[in-house]
C-alpha positions, -999 to +999 in steps of 0.1 A: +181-108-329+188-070-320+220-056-323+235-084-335+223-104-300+201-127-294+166-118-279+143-139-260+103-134-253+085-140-225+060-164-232+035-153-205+036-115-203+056-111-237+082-092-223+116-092-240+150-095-224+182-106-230+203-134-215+235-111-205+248-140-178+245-169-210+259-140-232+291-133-214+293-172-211+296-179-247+321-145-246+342-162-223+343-194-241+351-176-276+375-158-261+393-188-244+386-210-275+411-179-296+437-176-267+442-211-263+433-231-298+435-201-321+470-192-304+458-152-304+477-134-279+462-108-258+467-077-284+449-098-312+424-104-289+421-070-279+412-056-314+390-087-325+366-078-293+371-043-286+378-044-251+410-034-233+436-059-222+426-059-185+389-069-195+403-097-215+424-109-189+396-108-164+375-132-189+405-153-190+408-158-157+375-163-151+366-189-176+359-221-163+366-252-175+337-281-182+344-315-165+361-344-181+337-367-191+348-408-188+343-442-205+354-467-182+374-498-200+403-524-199+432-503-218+468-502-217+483-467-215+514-443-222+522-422-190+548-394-196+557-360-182+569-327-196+584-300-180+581-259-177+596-228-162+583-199-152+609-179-165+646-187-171+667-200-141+639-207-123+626-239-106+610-259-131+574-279-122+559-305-146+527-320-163+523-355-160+495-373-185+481-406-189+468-412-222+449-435-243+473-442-277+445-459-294+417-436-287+443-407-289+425-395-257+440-381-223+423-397-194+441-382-165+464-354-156+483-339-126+510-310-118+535-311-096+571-296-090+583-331-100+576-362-113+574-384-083+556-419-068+529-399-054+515-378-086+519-415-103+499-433-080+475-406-079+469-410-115+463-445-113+442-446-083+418-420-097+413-440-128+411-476-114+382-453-090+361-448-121+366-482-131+394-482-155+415-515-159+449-507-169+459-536-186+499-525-192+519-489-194+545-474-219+567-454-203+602-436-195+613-463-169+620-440-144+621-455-109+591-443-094+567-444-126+580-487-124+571-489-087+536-479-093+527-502-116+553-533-104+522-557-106+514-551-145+532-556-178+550-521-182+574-509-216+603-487-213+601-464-239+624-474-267+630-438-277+639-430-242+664-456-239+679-446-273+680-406-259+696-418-230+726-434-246+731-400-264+728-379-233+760-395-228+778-406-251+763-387-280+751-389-315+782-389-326+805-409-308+851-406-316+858-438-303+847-475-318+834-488-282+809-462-286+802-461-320+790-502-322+770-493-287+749-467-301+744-486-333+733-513-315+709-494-292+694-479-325+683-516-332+658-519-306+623-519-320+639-537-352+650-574-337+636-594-313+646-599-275+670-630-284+692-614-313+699-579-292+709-601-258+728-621-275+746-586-293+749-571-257+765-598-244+788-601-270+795-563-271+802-568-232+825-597-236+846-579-265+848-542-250+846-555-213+883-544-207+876-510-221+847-505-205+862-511-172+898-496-176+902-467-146+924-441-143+935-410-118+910-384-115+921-347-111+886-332-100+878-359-074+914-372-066+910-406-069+906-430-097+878-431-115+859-444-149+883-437-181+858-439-204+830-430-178+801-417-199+802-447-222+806-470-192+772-453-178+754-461-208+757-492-209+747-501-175+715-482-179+707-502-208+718-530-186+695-522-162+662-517-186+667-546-206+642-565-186+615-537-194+626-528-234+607-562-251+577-566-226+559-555-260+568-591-277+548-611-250+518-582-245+510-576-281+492-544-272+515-528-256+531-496-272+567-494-281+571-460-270+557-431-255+555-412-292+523-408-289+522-383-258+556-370-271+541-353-300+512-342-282+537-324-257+553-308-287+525-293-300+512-279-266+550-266-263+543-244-289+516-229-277+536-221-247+559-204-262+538-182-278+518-172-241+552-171-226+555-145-198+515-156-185+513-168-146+520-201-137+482-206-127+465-192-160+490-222-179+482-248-158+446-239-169+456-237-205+472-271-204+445-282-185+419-270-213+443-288-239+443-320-220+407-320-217+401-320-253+430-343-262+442-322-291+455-286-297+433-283-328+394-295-318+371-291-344+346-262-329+341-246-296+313-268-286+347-298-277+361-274-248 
């Protein structure tokens, strides 16, 4: 060592040098390692290296990331997206992941404006390319995520399905129609296929009149749903009932999408703190954090 760096010797002429291009490599990676994992922000980085902010940007930018690294296998998988903006009232684009519950490991990853049939199949078809087998898929139910994989067991997210009957009719629902409808949405995960079809249909044949009671519309001039939010939810629950229990006949199938949820939390966080960075040095962070699986890996050696 000299000056604190490392020194290597010649073994043929003795002559000794340093390795400045492995150097600034392993600066780089520290530097990355703080920004992303350590959540340090450009000032703290500043004063823990004592270089300006342009130099640290530069090694930012620069820093590239090591390949993902694969083990092939039959799996079933959760498959969500998350969204970002730039900056506020802008067009949002999102991150769409695949992910390994069980091994609590991301296995693919893809960025687009929008979640949409071609970023899902591209998922797939890279990993069934390396020899993956998906085996079944947890996710939102949205149209185009159930298209791509029509031809295996797929699970609407149970959460999902519970947040969308709050979107619109809300946590706490004023009238009794919507009261015994959200409490019987909140059952799903706790009784079996039989007992909530049975509920449903009984919750249909009692409020049916309600549900389907119309009256004149002011904004749109005709007539139009009463009770129209209420009446939405329950035909999207209508709709997904065929993909909320595929869980009871494939065993290994996840419930819900919780398990990328978190994740997506956690990497939301860091977001917020590099808020105001470009569009291309996130997609890198997130990129970094998807590689490793985790926003907290053990030591530097993991990204």
């Amino acid at each position: 060592m000299q000056d604190g760096v490392q020194v290597y010797k010649c073994k043929k002429c003795g002559v000794r040098f340093r390795n400045e291009r492995r150097e600034k490599v392993i600066l780089e990676k520290d530097i990355w390692f703080d920004f992303v994992f350590k959540k340090q922000v450009h000032r703290e980085l500043v004063e823990k290296y004592h270089l300006d902010k342009r130099s640290i940007h530069s090694y930012l930018e620069k820093y590239v990331l090591p390949k993902k690294t694969h083990t092939p296998r039959a799996l079933f998988v959760v498959v969500d997206a998350t969204y970002f903006r730039k900056q506020k009232n802008t067009e949002p684009w999102c991150a769409v992941v695949f992910r390994d519950p069980v091994a609590k490991e991301n296995l693919w990853w893809g960025f687009g404006d929008v979640e949409n049939h071609n970023l899902y199949s591209q998922g797939r078809s890279y990993l069934e390319s390396l020899g993956y087998v998906i085996l079944g898929v947890t996710g939102d139910g949205i149209s185009c995520l159930r298209k791509v994989f029509s031809d295996i067991p797929f699970q609407m997210c149970l959460v999902h399905m519970e947040r969308i009957v709050i979107r619109k009719i809300t946590r706490n629902p004023k009238l009794e129609a919507g009261i015994v409808f959200l409490a019987l949405v909140k059952t799903l995960g706790h009784c079996p296929a039989s007992v909530f079809k049975e509920r449903f249909k009984k919750y249909i044949e009692k409020y049916r009149d309600f549900l389907n009671e119309k009256s004149f519309n002011p904004e749109t001039g005709r007539d139009d749903w009463t009770h129209r939010e209420l009446h939405s939810a329950v035909l999207s629950t209508m709709m997904f009932i065929p993909y909320l229990f595929t869980y009871e006949t494939t065993k290994e199938l996840s419930q819900t999408s919780n398990s990328l949820e978190g994740h997506f939390s956690h990497i939301k966080d860091i977001v917020r703190i590099h808020r105001g960075i470009s569009t291309s040095l996130l997609r890198k962070v997130l990129s970094s954090i998807f590689l490793v699986s985790t926003i907290a890996p053990k030591n530097r050696k993991q990204i």
